[in-house]
C-alpha positions, 0 to 999 in steps of 0.5 A: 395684499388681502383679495377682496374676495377675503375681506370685501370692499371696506377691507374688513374680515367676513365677520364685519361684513356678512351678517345679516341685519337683526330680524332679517333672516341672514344669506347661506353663508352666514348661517353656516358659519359663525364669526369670532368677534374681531381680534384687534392684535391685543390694542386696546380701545385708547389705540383708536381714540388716541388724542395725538390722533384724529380718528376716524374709529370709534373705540371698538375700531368701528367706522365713524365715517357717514354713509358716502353717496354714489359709493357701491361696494366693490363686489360685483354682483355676479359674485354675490348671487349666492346672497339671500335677498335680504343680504342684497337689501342691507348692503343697498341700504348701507349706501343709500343714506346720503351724507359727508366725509368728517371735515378734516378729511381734506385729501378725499376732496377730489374724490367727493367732488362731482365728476362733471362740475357743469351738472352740478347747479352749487358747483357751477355758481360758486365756482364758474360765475365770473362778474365784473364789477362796474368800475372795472368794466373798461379795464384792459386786466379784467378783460384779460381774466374774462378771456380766460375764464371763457377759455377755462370754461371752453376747455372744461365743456370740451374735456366733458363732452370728450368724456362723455363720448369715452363712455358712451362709445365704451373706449378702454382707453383714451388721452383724458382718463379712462383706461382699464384696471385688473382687479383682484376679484376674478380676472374681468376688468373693471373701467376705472375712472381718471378725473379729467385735470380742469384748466387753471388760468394763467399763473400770472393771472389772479382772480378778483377777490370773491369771498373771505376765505375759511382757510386764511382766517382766525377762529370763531367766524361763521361763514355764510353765503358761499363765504360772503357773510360773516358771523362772529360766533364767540369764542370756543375755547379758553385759548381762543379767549386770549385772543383780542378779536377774530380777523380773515383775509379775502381768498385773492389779492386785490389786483393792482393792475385794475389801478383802483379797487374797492369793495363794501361791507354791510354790517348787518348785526352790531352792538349800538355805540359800540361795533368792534368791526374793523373793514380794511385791508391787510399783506398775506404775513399779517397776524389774524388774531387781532383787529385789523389794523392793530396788526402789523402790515394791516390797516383799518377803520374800526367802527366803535370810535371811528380812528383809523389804524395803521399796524399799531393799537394807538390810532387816529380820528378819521371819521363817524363810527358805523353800526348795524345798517351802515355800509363801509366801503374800502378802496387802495388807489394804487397810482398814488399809493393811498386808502379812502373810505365810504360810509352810506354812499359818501367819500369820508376821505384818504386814511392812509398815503404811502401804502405798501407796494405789495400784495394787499388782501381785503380784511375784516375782523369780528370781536363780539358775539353776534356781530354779521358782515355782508360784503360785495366785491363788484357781484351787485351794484356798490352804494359809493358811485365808484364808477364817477371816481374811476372815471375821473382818474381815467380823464387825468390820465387821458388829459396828461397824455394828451398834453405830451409834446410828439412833435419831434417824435418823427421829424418832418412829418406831421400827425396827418401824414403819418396816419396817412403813410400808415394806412397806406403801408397796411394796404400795400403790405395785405396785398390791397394794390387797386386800394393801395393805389386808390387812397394815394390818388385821394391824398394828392387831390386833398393835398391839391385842394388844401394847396393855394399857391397854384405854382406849387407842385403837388407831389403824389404817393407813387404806388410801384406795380409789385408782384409779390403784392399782385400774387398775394393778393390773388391767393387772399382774393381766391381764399375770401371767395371760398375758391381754396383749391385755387388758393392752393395752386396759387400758392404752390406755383408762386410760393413752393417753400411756404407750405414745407415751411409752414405745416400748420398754415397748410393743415389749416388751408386743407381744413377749411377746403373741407368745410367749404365743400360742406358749405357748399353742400349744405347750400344745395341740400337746401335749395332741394328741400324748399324746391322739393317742399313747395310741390316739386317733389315728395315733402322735405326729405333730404337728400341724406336720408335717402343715400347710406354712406360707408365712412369707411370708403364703401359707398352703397347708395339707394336712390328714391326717384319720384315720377313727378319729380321735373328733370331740373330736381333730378339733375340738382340732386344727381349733383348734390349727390356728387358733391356729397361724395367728394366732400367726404371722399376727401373728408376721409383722405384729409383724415387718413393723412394726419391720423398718425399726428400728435398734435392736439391741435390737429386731433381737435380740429379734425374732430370739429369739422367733422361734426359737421357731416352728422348734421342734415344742415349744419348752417342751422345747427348752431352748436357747429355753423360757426365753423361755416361762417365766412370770417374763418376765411378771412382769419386762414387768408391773413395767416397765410400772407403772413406766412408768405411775407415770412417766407420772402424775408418780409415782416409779417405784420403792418406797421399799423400793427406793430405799433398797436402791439408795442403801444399796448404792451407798453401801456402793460408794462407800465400798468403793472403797479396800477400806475398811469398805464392802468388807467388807460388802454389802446382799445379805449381809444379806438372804440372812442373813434365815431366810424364815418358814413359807409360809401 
């Protein structure tokens, strides 16, 4: 292969890059020698303009390609200081201009594409703007697609930050992309720059549609808006002419388990009395060189005469035609397999019954010049009040589930006791033995003054002392004050095999060992600044600011005492100089021990707690005081007594639990087609619960 010393960055000889512009006097080497005109191996002009082929070659075999923005010349410019100034000027101005790659150049996308999407303003609100459409506000699938868009984002922020650091830091090498290159210009290396890989949502997660999608569409449409408004441009070619109209089909599928979805279309520009737009929907194999609905597998409501198709050209009447100012909505209940339509707000009615169980794409088609769509997939407020209809089919639901007959789901026990048992089996199974014992007392004297026959004896709940229950919880109680080491020595002596075991629960207990000692320092830290900031002491200076720590195990500290300070201050801050040391003493040892593990989990975590040190008070630092917020203990405690319950042969879950668990995937399973489980989820009820008067 060619150096580029021989032939410069594009690839080209000497002679298409080393001349100097016109007028411009050129650089030493040009003025000593006089290229021949390029020699193209005896092919003629035609060979670069081929029509077999799209070139990107003028006849000459010239570049056609606009200047690339961001791009430099692989000469380095140690290399080229043997160029007049001018040379150095031409080869900045051949950059300088912005401009584009020719749009069939697909495969250059992601090299084009900005390197931190977060710092671009187009990329982040096309592409990571998530809206939720009204109607859909309380659906337990859309709530799944937030969570994991805030997941991707999460994850997209992280690998950028990480990025970032890389190169500010200088690594050569890292796990997300920057490594070293040899060159062939000389024998320095050069960093090349890897593209971080953004994470995808879940492969059985799909998006609600957004936009009509350029790649999925007949010719002859404009697309406007970020692809949410159409034009129909006319056609371009005589080929293109003995096509009946321009159709394309929106960029996902609408999503059967939100149970209903419905979008609306303004029609912006269209010939009065005679609107050739056709709104409706349309499976991924449909033709899109023809009406919708005149189609097979599409079906539609056209605007000139009103009817309705249904993958044939002969229709039927349905409702008023629509023009330029009309809002037509389109919706596909999927729990009883129909298609309606809206036109202004009001509900013409059903069009289609026994629509096809597969995937349907929301479709429209253009015929005339000058006909201009807006739709609006859920990101504004819709004209048909949706909501109430969602609403309505929810009550159905809820009503039909209501009247199911439980009675014999649990022979002899009623719903009372039942709840009752539950709770009563989650305390017990956390390790709540004095709770435990208390709701059961409360259950026999309810059931004592709900009793009329004073002969009758009333049986209580009898809570057995367990000492498994009495130890787990001691270790949850130890935990949830912030006391770890006690939790640790707790565990080691009741429980030896649980943390040979379980190496992750462990790694997570050591964790949050260290950011309690941050806690805690970061408290006193506190506590000496205001003393010392209201006359005890000189300003608000931390502590920190005054000791220098070597992080690599050498403490050399410097003490500025202050005569005025009372004994008290000294003693406090003698303290927190203490704790300081041991909180990164064992910072440094809890970091030694899991530096060689391969998991990313550990590496990660590793590094947010310590991003805790590099702030003076991380309880004020937002980007890191979540980590210090007390309900981390409580997510560590349950893990572990999960993991102890495990250990003893126990289940690791309430039956409380499991019984959320099974009934929501359940209602999944069953909301899969956007049948009645769409309509419904277990969440739902239980943000419907009005919570009692706190004791």
């Amino acid at each position: 292969m060619a150096s580029l010393e021989q032939h410069g960055s594009s690839g080209f000889s000497d002679s298409d890059s080393s001349a100097g512009s016109p007028g411009r006097p050129q650089s030493r080497n040009a003025a000593t020698y006089t290229p021949d005109p390029p020699r193209r191996s005896g092919l003629g002009s035609h060979f670069f303009t081929h029509p077999s082929r799209t070139s990107i070659l003028s006849p000459s075999g010239g570049l056609l390609l606009d200047p690339v923005p961001g791009l430099v010349s692989a000469t380095s410019r140690a290399d080229n200081n043997n160029l007049h100034d001018s040379g150095l000027h031409d080869v900045a101005t051949m950059w300088k201009t912005s401009g584009t790659l020719p749009s069939f150049s697909r495969g250059f996308d992601m090299f084009m594409a900005p390197m931190y999407p977060e710092s671009s303003e187009s990329s982040s609100k096309d592409h990571d703007a998530f809206f939720v459409p009204s109607y859909l506000s309380e659906s337990t699938y859309v709530h799944k697609l937030e969570a994991a868009h805030r997941s991707k984002l999460q994850a997209r922020r992280e690998a950028v930050k990480q990025h970032n650091q890389e190169m500010a830091t200088g690594l050569a090498r890292s796990q997300t992309g920057l490594r070293m290159y040899p060159t062939s210009v000389g024998t320095r290396p050069h960093t090349g720059l890897e593209r971080p890989g953004w994470p995808k949502l879940e492969d059985d997660l799909t998006p609600l549609p957004s936009r009509w999608n350029p790649g999925d569409s007949w010719g002859s449409i404009e697309f406007l808006e970020a692809g949410r408004s159409l034009k129909f441009i006319g056609p371009r070619s005589h080929q293109d002419r003995d096509h009946e109209a321009a159709a394309v089909r929106a960029d996902y599928p609408m999503p059967a388990e939100c149970g209903i979805f419905y979008y609306e279309v303004q029609v912006l520009y269209g010939k009065r009395d005679d609107t050739t737009i056709a709104v409706g929907f349309a499976t991924k194999a449909a033709t899109m060189s023809r009406p919708v609905g005149w189609e097979g597998e599409t079906w539609g409501y056209h605007g000139d005469d009103g009817r309705c198709f249904a993958g044939q050209s002969s229709g039927r009447a349905f409702g008023p035609t629509f023009s330029t100012g009309d809002v037509v909505g389109c919706g596909v209940n999927f729990r009883d397999h129909t298609a309606f339509f809206t036109k202004n707000g009001v509900k013409i009615g059903v069009a289609f019954h026994d629509v096809t169980r597969t995937k349907l794409f929301p479709a429209i088609s253009l015929k005339k010049p000058g006909e201009h769509i807006m739709v609006n997939f859920g990101q504004a407020p819709f004209v048909y009040d949706i909501d109430d209809m969602m609403r309505e089919q929810r009550s159905k639901v809820q009503n039909e589930i209501e009247k199911t007959d439980i009675s014999r789901l649990e022979p002899g026990m009623s719903e009372t006791d039942l709840i009752q048992a539950l709770v009563l089996q989650f305390l017990q199974h956390d390790g709540y033995v004095e709770t435990a014992r208390a709701f059961a007392e409360d259950i026999k004297l309810q059931k004592e003054a709900l009793n009329l026959d004073p002969n009758v004896t009333v049986d209580g709940v009898n809570i057995e002392d367990d000492e498994d229950a009495n130890n787990r919880q001691k270790i949850r109680k130890a935990i949830l004050e912030g006391d770890i080491d006690r939790a640790l020595k707790y565990t080691q002596a009741y429980y030896p095999p649980v943390f040979e075991e379980n190496e992750d629960v462990h790694f997570k207990l050591c964790c949050r060992k260290f950011i309690e000692m941050v806690r805690k320092t970061a408290q006193l830290r506190s506590a000496v600044d205001t003393k010392m900031s209201n006359g005890h002491g000189p300003g608000s200076s931390s502590v920190s600011q005054d000791m220098d720590v070597d992080l690599n195990g050498g403490d050399n500290m410097t003490w500025n005492e202050n005569s005025n300070m009372d004994a008290d201050t000294q003693d406090v801050q003698f303290e927190l100089l203490k704790l300081e040391q041991e909180m990164l003493s064992y910072g440094q040892s809890l970091g030694a021990k899991y530096a060689s593990d391969p998991r990313i989990s550990v590496t990660k975590a590793l590094g947010e707690i310590w991003a805790l040190v590099a702030y003076a008070n991380p309880l004020m630092e937002k980007n890191v005081s979540y980590l210090l917020d007390k309900k981390g203990r409580g997510a560590v405690a349950e893990e572990l007594n999960s993991a102890i319950l495990a250990s003893l042969g126990k289940s690791s879950q309430a039956s409380i639990e499991k019984l959320y668990a099974q009934t929501s995937v359940l209602l999944e399973d069953l909301g899969a087609d956007g049948s009645a489980g769409a309509f419904v989820s277990v969440q739902d009820v239980v943000d419907s619960i009005k919570a009692g008067p706190r004791l």
